[in-house]
C-alpha positions in Angstrom: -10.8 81.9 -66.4 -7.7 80.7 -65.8 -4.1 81.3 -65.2 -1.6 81.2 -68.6 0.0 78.2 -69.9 3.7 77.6 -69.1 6.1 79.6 -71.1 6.8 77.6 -73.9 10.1 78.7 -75.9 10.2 78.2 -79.7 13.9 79.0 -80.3 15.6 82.0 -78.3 16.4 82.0 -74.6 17.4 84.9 -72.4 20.4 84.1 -72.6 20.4 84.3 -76.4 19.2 87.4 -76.4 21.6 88.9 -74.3 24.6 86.8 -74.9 24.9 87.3 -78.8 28.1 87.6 -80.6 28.6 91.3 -82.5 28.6 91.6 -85.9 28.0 95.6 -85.7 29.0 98.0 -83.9 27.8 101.6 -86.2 23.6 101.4 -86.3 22.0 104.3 -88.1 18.5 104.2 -85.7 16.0 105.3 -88.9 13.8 107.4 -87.3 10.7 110.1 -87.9 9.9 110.1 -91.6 7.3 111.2 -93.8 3.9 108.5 -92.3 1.3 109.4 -90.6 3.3 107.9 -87.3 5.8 110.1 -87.6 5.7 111.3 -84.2 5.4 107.8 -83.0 8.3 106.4 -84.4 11.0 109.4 -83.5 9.8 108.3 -79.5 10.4 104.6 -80.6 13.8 105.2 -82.3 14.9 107.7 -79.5 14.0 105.1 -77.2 15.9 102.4 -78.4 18.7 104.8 -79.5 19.3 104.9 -75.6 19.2 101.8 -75.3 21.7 101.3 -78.2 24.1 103.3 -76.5 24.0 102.5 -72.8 25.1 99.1 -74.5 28.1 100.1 -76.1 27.1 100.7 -79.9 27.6 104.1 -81.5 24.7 105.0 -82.8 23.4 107.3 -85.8 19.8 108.7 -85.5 19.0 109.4 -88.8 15.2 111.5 -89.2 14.2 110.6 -92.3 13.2 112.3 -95.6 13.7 112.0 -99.1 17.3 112.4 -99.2 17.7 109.3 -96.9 19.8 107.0 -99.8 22.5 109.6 -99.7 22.3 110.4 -95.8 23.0 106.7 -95.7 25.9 106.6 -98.5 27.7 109.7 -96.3 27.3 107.7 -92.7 28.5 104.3 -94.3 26.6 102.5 -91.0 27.4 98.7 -90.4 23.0 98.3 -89.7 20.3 100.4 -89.8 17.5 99.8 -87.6 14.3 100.7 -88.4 11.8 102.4 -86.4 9.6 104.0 -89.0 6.2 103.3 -88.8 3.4 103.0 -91.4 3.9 104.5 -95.3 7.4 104.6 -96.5 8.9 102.7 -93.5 7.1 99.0 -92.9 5.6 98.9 -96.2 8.8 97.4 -98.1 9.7 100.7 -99.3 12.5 101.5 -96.9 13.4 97.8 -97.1 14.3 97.6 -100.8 16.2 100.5 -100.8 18.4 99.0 -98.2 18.4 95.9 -100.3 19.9 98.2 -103.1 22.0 99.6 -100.8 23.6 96.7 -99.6 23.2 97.5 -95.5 21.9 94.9 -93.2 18.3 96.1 -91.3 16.1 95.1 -89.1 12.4 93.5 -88.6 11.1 91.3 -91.9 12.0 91.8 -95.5 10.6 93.6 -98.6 7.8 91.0 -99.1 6.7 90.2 -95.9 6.2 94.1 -95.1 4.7 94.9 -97.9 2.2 92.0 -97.4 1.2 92.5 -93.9 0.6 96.4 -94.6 -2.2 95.6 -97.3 -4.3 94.2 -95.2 -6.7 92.5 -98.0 -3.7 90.8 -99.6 -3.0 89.7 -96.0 -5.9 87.8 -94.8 -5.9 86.2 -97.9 -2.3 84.6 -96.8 -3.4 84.0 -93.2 -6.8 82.3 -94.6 -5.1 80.0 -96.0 -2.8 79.3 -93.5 -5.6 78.9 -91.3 -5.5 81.9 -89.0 -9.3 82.9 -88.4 -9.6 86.8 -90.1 -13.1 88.9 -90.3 -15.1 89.2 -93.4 -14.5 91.8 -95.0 -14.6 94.5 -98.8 -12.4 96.9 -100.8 -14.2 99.4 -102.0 -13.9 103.2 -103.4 -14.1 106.2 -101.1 -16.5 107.8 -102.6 -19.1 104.7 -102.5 -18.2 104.2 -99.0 -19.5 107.5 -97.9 -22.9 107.2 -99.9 -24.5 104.0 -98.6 -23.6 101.5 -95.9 -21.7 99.0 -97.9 -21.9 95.8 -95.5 -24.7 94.9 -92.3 -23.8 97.6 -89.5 -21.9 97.3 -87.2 -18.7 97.1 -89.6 -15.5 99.0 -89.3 -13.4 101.5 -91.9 -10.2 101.6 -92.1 -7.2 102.1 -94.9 -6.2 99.2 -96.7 -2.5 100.1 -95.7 -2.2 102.2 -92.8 -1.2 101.5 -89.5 -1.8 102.5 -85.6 -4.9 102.4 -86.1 -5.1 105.8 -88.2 -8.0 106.8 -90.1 -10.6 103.5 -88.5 -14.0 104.2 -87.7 -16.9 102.1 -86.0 -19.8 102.0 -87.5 -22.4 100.7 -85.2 -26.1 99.9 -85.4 -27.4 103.5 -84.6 -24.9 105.2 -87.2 -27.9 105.9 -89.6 -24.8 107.1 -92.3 -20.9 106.1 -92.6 -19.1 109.4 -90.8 -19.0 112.2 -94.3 -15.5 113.5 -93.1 -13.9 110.3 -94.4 -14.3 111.9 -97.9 -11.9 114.5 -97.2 -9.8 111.8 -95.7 -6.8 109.2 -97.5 -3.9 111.4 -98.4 -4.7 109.6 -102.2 -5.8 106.8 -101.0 -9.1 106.1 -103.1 -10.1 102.6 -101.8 -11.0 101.6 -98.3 -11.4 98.2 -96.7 -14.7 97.6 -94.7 -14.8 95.1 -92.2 -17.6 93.0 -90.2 -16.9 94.3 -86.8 -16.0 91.5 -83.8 -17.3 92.2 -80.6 -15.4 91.4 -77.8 -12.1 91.6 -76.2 -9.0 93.1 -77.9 -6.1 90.6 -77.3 -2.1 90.8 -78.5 1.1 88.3 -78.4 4.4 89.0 -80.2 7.4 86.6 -81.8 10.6 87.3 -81.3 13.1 85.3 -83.7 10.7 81.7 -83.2 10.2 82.4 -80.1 6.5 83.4 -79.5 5.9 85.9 -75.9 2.7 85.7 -73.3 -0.8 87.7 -74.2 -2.1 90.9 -73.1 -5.1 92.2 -73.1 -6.0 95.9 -73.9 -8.3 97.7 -72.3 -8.7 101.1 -73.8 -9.7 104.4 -71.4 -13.0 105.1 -70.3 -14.6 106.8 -73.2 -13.0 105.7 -76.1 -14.7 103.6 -78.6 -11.5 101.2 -79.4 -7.9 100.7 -79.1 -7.4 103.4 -82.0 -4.2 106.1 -82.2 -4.8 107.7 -78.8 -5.2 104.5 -76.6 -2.1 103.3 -78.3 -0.1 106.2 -77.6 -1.0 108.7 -75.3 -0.4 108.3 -71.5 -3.4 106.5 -69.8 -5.1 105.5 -73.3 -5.1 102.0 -72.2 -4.5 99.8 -69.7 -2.9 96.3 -70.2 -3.5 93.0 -68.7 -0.8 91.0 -68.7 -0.8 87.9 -68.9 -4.5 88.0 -70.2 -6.8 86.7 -68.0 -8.6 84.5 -70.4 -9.2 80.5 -70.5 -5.5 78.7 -70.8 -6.9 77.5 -73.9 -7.6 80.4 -75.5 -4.5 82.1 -74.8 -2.3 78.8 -76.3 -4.3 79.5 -79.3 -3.8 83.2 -79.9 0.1 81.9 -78.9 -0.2 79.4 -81.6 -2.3 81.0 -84.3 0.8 84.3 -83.8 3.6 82.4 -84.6 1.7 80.9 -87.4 0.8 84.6 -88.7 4.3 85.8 -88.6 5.6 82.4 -90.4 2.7 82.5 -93.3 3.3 86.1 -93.9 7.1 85.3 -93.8 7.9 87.7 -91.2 11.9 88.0 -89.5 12.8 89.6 -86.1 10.0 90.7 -83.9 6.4 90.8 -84.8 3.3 91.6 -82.7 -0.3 90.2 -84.1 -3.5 91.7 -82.9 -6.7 90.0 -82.0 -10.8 90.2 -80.7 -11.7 87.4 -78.8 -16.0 87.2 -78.7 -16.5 86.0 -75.0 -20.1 88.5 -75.0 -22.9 86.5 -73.1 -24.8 85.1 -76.4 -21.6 86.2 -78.4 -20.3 83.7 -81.0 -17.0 83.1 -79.4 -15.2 83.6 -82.5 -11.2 84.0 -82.2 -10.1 86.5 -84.9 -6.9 87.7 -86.4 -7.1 91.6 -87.2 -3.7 92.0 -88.4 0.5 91.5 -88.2 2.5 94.3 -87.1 6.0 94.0 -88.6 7.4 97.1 -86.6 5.7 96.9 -83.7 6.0 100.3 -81.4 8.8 100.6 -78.9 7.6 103.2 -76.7 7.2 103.7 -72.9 3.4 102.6 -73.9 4.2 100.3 -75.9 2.8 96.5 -76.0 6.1 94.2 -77.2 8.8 95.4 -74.6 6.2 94.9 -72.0 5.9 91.4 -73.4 9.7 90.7 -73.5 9.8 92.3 -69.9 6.9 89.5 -68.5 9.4 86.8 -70.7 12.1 87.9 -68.7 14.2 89.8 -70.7 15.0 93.6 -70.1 14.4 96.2 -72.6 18.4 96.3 -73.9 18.3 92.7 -74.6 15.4 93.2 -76.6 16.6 95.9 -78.6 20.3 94.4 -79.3 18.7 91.6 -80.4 16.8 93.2 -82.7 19.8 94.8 -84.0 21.8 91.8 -84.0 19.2 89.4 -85.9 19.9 92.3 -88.9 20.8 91.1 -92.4 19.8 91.7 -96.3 17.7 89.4 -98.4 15.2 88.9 -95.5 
């Protein structure tokens, strides 16, 4: 093992984080909503609300629901940031309505969201930009339920979901795929299935072109994975920061981040997720599991942690995020 490489900036500084011009001053913080991460996303936009404020912007925190294109027409904001998570909010939903609506937002565009929330459609971009992504199936609910549909152990999860809601492991032992995920999906009726990678569970983040350091995750003894709890609840996880992996391995999870973000044509901050196979007799493999276009901004959370190791405080992040805002992202 050794220590991580040198920082190496790919476009902003600290001080261009924290000595940007204003172009706003009214942000509507879009908050809450109708996902599955609802109660993630009103700590992430409380959070940077704060933040918001304590740096001089007046601040709208907006929870919400289907009325939100009028709510927005009333406050008339200069930028909305968003801190939704999951369905409705990073899925290019909330993005083309502010398209339509003619208000600059954060994080990427209607394209770029929508693409890194379907998961199938978004290997097949990485693929072929040459970022390393598991094997894996689409296939109906109700088959998955009734036979193993790929060589144990493999993994279920949503096609578009996020925070890990609704995965399961299925490992060697599991004699059946887990019956409850029929009553499962909220509508959903297909389900991607995925050769599961042993190993370590590895992060980095881009900010602007700037690509951050690694962590690595280690969830809390006696759960399986990093799933909903270890991302969220106090002590699910402990991080590792900077990873304490080989230097080349952590340049290449660097690199192979900022080339997920650009081949999925992501904008403001990203953070991609990996499993690094380092087992004894393991196959080594480097693999991308997916691109988070609205990362979490939490006290638990993984990308201000990152910015914090870069060197840049938690404020600067978050004006920068707001800042970077436009339409036709």
């Amino acid at each position: 093992m050794g220590n991580p490489p040198p920082r190496r900036a790919h476009g902003a500084t600290r001080n261009g984080l924290s000595q940007m011009s204003r172009k706003f001053d009214h942000v509507a913080m879009l908050l809450g909503g109708l996902s599955a991460e609802r109660e993630v996303s009103l700590n992430s936009g409380k959070e940077c609300a704060d933040a918001l404020e304590e740096a001089g912007y007046r601040v709208s925190r907006v929870d919400v629901g289907p009325d939100i294109a009028d709510q927005l027409k009333s406050l008339k904001p200069d930028v909305c940031f968003n801190a939704l998570h999951g369905k409705w909010g990073e899925d290019g939903c909330m993005q083309g309505l502010l398209e339509t609506l003619a208000i600059p937002y954060t994080h990427s565009g209607v394209l770029a969201s929508a693409l890194a929330m379907h998961k199938e459609q978004a290997k097949i971009v990485l693929a072929a930009a040459g970022v390393p992504v598991a094997e894996s199936i689409v296939v109906a609910r109700k088959n998955v339920v009734q036979e193993h549909q790929m060589a144990r152990p493999y993994v279920i999860k949503p096609v578009a979901e996020g925070s890990s809601v609704g995965v399961y492991i299925v490992n060697k032992e599991h004699n059946a795929p887990p019956m409850k995920i029929a009553e499962e999906g909220d509508g959903e009726d297909e389900l991607m299935i995925e050769r599961y990678i042993p190993g370590r569970e590895l992060t980095s983040a881009v900010v602007g072109d700037t690509v951050l350091g690694v962590t690595e995750i280690l969830p809390a003894e006696g759960l399986d994975f990093y799933d909903y709890e270890a991302k969220y609840a106090e002590g699910g996880s402990k991080h590792v920061l900077p990873a304490n992996i080989s230097s080349n391995i952590y340049r290449s999870i660097q690199k192979l981040a900022l080339r997920a973000h650009k081949a999925l044509g992501c904008r403001g901050v990203t953070r991609t997720d990996f499993r690094f196979d380092d087992q004894s007799g393991g196959a080594g493999e480097l693999i991308c599991l997916e691109v988070n276009t609205q990362p979490g901004m939490t006290v638990t959370s993984l990308v201000p942690e990152l910015a914090r190791h870069h060197g840049w405080t938690f404020g600067d992040l978050v004006c920068w995020i707001v800042e970077d805002a436009s339409c036709h992202r």
